[in-house]
C-alpha positions as a Markdown table, in Angstrom:
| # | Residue | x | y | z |
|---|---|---|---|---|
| 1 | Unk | -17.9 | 14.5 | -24.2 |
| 2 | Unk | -19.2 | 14.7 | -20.9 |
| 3 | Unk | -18.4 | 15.5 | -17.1 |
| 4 | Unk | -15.8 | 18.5 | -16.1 |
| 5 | Unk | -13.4 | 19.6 | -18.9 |
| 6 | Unk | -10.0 | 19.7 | -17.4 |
| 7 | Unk | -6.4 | 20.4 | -18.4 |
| 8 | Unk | -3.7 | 18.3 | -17.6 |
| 9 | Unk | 0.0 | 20.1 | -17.3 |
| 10 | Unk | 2.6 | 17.4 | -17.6 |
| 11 | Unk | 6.1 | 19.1 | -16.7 |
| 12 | Unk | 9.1 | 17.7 | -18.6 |
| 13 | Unk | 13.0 | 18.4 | -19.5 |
| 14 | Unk | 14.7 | 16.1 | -21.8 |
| 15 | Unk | 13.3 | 12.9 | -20.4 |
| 16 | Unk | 11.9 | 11.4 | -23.7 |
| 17 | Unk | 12.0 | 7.6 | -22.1 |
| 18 | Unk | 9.7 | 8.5 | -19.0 |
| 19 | Unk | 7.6 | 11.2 | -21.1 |
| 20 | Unk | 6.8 | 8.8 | -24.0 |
| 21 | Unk | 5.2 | 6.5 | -20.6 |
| 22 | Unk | 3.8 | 9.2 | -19.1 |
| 23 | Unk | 1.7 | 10.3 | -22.5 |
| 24 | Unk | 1.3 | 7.2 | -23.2 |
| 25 | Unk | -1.3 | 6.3 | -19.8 |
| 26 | Unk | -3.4 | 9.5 | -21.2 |
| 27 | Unk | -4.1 | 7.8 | -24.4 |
| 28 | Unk | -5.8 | 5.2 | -22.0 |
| 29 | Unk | -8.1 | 7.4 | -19.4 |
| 30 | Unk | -11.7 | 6.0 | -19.4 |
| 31 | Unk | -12.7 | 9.9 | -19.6 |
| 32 | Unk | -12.5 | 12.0 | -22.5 |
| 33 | Unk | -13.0 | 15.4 | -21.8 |
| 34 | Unk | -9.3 | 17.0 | -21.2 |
| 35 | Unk | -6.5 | 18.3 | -22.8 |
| 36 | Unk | -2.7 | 17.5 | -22.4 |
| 37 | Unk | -0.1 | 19.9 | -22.8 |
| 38 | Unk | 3.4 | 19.4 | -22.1 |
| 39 | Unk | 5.2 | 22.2 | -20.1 |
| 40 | Unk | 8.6 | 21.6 | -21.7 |
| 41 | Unk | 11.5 | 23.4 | -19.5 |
| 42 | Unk | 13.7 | 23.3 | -22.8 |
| 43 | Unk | 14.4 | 19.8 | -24.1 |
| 44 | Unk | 15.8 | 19.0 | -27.2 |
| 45 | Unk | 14.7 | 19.1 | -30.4 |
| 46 | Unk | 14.1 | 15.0 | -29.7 |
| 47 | Unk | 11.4 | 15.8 | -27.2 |
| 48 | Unk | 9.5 | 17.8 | -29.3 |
| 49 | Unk | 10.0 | 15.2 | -32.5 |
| 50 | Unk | 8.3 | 12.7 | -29.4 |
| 51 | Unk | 5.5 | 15.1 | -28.7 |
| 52 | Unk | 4.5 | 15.3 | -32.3 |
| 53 | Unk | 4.5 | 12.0 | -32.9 |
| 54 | Unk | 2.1 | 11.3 | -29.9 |
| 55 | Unk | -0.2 | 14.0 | -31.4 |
| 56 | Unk | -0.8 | 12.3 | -34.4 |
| 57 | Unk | -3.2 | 10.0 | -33.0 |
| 58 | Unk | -3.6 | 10.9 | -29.7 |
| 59 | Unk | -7.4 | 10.6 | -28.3 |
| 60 | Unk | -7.2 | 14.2 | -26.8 |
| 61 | Unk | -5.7 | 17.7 | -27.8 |
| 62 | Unk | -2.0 | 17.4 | -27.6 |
| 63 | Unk | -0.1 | 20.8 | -26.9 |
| 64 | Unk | 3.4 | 21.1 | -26.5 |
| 65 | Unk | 4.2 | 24.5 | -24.8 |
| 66 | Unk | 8.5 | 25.1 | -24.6 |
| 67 | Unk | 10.5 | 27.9 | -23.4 |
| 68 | Unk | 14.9 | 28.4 | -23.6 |
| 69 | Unk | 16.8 | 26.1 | -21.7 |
| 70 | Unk | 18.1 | 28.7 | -19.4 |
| 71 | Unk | 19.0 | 26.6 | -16.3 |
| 72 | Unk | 15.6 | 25.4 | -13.7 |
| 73 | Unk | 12.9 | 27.8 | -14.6 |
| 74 | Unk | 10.1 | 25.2 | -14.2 |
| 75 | Unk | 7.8 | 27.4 | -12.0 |
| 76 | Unk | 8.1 | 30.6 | -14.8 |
| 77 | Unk | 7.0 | 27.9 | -17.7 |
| 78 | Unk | 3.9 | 26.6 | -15.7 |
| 79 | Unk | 2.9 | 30.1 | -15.2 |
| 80 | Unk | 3.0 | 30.3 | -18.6 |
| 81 | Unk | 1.2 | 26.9 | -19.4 |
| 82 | Unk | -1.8 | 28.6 | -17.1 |
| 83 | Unk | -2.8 | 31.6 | -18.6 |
| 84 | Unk | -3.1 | 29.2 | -22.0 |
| 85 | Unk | -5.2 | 26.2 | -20.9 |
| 86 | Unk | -8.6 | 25.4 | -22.7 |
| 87 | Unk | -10.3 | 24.5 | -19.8 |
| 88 | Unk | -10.7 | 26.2 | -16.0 |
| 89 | Unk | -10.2 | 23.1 | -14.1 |
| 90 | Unk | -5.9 | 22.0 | -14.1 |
| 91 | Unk | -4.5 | 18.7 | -13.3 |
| 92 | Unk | -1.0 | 19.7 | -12.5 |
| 93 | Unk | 1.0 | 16.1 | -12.8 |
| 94 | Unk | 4.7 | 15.3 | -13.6 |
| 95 | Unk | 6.8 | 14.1 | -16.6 |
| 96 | Unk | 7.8 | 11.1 | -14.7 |
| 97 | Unk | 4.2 | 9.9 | -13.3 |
| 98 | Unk | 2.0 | 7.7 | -15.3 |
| 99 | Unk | -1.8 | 7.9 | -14.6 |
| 100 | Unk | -3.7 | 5.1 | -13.9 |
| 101 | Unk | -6.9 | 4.9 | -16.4 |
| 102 | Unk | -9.0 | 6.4 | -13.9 |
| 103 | Unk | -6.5 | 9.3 | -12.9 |
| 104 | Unk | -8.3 | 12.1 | -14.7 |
| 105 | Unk | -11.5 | 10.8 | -14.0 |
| 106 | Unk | -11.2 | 10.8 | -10.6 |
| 107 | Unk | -10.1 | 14.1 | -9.9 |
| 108 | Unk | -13.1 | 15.6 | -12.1 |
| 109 | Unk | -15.3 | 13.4 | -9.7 |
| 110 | Unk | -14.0 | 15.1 | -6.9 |
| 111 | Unk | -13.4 | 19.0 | -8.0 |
| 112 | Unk | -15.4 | 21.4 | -6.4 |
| 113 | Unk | -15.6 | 25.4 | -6.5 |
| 114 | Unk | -13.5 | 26.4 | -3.4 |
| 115 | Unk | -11.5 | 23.5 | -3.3 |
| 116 | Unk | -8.2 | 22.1 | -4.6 |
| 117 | Unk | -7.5 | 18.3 | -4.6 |
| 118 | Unk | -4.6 | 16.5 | -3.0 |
| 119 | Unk | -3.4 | 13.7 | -4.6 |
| 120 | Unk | -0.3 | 11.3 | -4.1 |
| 121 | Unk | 2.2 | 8.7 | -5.9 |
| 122 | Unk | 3.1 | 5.4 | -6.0 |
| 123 | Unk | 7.0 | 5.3 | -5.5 |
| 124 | Unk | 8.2 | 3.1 | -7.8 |
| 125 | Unk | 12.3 | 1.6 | -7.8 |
| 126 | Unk | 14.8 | 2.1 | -11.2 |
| 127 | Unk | 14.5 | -1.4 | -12.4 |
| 128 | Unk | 10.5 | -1.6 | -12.0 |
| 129 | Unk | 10.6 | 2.1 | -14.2 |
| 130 | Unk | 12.9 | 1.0 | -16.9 |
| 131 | Unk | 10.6 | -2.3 | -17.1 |
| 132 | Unk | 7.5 | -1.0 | -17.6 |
| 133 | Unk | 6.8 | -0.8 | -21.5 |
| 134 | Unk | 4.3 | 1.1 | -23.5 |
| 135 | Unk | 2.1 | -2.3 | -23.8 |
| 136 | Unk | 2.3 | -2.9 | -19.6 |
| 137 | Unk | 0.7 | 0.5 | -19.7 |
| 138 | Unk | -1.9 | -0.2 | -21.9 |
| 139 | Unk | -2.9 | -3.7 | -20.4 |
| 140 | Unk | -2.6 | -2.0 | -17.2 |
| 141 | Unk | 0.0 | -4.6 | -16.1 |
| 142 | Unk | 1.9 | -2.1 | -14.5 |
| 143 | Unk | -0.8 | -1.2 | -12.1 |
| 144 | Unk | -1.2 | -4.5 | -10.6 |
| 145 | Unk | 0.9 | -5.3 | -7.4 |
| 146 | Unk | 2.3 | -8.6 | -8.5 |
| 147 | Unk | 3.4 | -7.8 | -11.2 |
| 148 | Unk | 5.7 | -4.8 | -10.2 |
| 149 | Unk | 6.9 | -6.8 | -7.5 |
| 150 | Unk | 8.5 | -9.4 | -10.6 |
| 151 | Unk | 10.2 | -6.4 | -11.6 |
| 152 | Unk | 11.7 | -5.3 | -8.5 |
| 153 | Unk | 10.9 | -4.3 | -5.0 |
| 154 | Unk | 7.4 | -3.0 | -4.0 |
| 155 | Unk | 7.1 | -1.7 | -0.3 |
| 156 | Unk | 4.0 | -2.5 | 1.3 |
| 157 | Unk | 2.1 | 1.4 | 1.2 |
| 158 | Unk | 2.7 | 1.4 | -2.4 |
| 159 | Unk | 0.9 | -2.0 | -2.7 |
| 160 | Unk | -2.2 | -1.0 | -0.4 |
| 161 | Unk | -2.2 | 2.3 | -2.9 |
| 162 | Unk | -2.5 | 0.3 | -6.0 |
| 163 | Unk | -4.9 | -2.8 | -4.2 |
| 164 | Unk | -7.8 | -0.9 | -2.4 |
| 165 | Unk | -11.4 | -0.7 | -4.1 |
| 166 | Unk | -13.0 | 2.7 | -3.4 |
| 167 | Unk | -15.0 | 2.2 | 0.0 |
| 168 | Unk | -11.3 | 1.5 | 1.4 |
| 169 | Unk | -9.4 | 4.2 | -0.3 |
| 170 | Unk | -12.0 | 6.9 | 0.9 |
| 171 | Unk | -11.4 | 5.5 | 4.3 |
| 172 | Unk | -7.2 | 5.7 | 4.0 |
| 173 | Unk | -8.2 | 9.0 | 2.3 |
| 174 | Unk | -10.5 | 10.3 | 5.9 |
| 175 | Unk | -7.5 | 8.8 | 8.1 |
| 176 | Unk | -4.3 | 9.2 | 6.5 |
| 177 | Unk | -2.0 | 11.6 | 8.8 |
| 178 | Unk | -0.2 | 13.3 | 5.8 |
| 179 | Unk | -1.7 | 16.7 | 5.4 |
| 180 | Unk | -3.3 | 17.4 | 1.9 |
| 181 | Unk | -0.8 | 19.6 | 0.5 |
| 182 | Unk | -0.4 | 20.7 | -3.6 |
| 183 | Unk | 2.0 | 18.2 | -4.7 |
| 184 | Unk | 3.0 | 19.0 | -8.9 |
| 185 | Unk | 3.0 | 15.6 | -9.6 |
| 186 | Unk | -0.7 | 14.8 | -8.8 |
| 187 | Unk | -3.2 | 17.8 | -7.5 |
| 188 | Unk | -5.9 | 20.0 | -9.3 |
| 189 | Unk | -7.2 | 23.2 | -8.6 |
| 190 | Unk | -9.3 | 26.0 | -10.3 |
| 191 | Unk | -7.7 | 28.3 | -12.9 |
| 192 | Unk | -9.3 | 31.1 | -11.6 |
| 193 | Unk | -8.0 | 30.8 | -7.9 |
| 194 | Unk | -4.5 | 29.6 | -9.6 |
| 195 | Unk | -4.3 | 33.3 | -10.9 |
| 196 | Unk | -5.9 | 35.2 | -8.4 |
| 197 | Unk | -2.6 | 34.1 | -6.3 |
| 198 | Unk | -0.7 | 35.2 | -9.4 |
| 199 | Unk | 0.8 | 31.5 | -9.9 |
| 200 | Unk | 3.8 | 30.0 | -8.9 |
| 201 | Unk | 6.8 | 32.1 | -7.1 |
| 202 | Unk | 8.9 | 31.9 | -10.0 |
| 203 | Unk | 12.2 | 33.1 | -7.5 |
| 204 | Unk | 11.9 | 29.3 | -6.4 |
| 205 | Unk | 13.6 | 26.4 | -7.8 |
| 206 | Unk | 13.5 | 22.6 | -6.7 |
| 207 | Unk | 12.2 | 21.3 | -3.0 |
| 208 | Unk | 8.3 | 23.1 | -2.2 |
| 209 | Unk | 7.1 | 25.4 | -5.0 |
| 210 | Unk | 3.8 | 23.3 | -5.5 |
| 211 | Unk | 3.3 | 23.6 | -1.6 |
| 212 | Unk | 3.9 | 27.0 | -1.5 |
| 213 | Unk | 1.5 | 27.7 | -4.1 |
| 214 | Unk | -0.8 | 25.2 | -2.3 |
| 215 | Unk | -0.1 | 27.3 | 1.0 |
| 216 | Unk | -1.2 | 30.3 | -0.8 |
| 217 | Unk | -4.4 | 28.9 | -2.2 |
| 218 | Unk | -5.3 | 28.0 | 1.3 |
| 219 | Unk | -4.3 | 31.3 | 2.6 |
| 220 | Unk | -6.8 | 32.7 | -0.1 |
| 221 | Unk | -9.3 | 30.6 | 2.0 |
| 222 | Unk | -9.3 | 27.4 | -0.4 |
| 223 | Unk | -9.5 | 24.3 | 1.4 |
| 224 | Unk | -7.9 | 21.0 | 0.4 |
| 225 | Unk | -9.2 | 17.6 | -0.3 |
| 226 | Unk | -7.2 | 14.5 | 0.2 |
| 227 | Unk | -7.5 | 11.8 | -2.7 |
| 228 | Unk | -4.0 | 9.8 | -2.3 |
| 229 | Unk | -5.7 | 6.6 | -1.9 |
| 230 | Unk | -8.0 | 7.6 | -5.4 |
| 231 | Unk | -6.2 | 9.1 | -7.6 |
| 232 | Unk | -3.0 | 6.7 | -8.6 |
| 233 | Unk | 0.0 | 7.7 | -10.2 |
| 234 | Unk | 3.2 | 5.4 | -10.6 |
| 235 | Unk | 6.2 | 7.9 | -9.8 |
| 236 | Unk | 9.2 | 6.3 | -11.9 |
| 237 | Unk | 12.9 | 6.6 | -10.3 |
| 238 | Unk | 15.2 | 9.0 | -11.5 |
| 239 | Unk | 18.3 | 10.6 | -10.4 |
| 240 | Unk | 17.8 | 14.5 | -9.9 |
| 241 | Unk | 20.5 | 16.7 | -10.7 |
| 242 | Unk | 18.5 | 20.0 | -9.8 |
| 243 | Unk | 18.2 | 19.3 | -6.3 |
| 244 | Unk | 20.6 | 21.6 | -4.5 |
| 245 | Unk | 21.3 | 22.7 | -0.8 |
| 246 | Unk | 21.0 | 26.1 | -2.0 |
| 247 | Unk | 17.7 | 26.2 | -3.1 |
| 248 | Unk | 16.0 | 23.8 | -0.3 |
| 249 | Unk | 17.1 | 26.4 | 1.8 |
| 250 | Unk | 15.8 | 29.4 | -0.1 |
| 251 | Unk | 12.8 | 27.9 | -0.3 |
| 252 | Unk | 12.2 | 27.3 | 2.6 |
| 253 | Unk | 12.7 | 30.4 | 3.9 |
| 254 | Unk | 10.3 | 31.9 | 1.3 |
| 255 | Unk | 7.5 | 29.1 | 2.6 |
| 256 | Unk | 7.9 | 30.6 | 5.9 |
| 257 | Unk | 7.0 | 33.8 | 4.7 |
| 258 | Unk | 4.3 | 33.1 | 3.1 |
| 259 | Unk | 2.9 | 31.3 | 6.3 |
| 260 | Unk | 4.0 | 34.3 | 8.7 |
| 261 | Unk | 3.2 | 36.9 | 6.4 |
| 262 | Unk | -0.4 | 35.0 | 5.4 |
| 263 | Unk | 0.6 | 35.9 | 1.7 |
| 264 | Unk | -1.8 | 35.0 | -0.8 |
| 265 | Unk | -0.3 | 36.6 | -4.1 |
| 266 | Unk | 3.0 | 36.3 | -5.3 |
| 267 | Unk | 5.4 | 39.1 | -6.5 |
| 268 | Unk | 7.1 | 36.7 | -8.4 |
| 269 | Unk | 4.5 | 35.3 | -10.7 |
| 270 | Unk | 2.2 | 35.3 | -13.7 |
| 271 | Unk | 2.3 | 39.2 | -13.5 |
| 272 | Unk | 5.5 | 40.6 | -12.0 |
| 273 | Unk | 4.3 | 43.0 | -9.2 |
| 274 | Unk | 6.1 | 46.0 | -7.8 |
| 275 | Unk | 7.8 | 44.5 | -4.0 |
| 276 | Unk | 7.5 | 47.1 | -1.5 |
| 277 | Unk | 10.5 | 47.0 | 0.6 |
């Protein structure tokens, strides 16, 4: 093994059809030096059954890390997944995202100490995500443009995303106008500066914990690195259940302390910290 040894966090709840995809694009990275664990927000038994049956001959270490389904307590089970990686570079990435082959690759070409990396997804519609098959993932077919569009309806950015050669995508990368925030389903960042902000703000449930905890890194003094156009994900359709006026709101307000307030380390996270009130 060679080149930067990096953890990959896949985040999943009882979404064995999408997860089995998503595992299966890690068996076919052209880079070798990582570990997979799946941050399991308490599936059923079926997920883990899936899991083990991946591990058996999976080309990397295969962990499968599970807490109590006690409602959406994604951001307390990542904390968790954290503190227990191998490795002190972590690919956070999504249980409904599969990698392209040069996905992990790509962001241990690009890590660097003081850092965190930026990366997008190529939105992909339901019918194109229920086609894909474990064999279109490991011929690729499911990466190239013309095929998707047989499957279903491709807009044009997600087609210059999966078509560019590198000289182009680190152009797009220089000039794209969206800001290089920490998206969960494809960014990377240092273990060490992931705990010195004390994690995720567990208090937060769907809409913006990744760019809070991406707001805090920078805070900290981090600076970002856009690689959208580089590093390609597919980002399969799926209805979302968790997404609730109530939360978008509470987050919200919480990401606009932690810009007034400049806060770099969380309360509410890897170690629960006495709030001052």
């Amino acid at each position: 093994m060679s080149g930067l040894p990096i953890t990959v966090i896949v985040s999943t709840y009882n979404s064995e059809d999408y997860l089995s995809k998503v595992l299966e694009s890690y068996k076919h990275q052209d880079y070798d030096n990582y570990e997979v664990i799946v941050a399991d927000d308490g599936s059923k038994e079926s997920t883990k059954a899936l899991i083990e049956k991946f591990a058996a001959d999976y080309p990397v270490n295969l962990r499968h890390i599970w807490h109590e389904d006690k409602g959406y307590r994604r951001q307390e089970l990542l904390n968790k997944c954290i503190v227990q990686t191998e490795y002190d570079y972590i690919l956070m990435t999504d249980g409904d995202c599969i990698a392209r082959p040069d996905f992990v690759s790509t962001h241990a070409k690009y890590a660097e100490k003081g850092f965190f990396l930026s990366g997008g997804y190529c939105k992909l519609d339901k019918p194109s995500s229920d086609a894909i098959s474990l064999e279109d993932i490991e011929n690729q077919n499911c990466f190239k443009p013309n095929w998707l569009k047989k499957q279903g309806v491709l807009g044009k950015k997600q087609q210059l995303k999966l078509s560019v050669g590198d000289s182009l995508a680190n152009f797009l990368d220089v000039v794209t106008p969206t800001g290089a925030t920490f998206n969960n389903c494809n960014s990377s960042a240092w273990k060490t500066d992931l705990i010195e902000i004390n994690g995720y703000d567990e208090r937060m449930q769907y809409g913006g914990p990744d760019r809070e905890l991406g707001e805090r890194l920078v805070n900290l003094g981090i600076k970002t690195k856009q690689i959208r156009y580089k590093a390609i994900c597919l980002h399969l359709e799926h209805p979302r259940g968790y997404k609730t006026k109530e939360s978008l709101d509470r987050n919200l307000a919480i990401r606009k302390n932690t810009k007034d307030s400049k806060v770099i380390k969380t309360p509410y996270g890897i170690e629960k910290l006495e709030v001052k009130e």
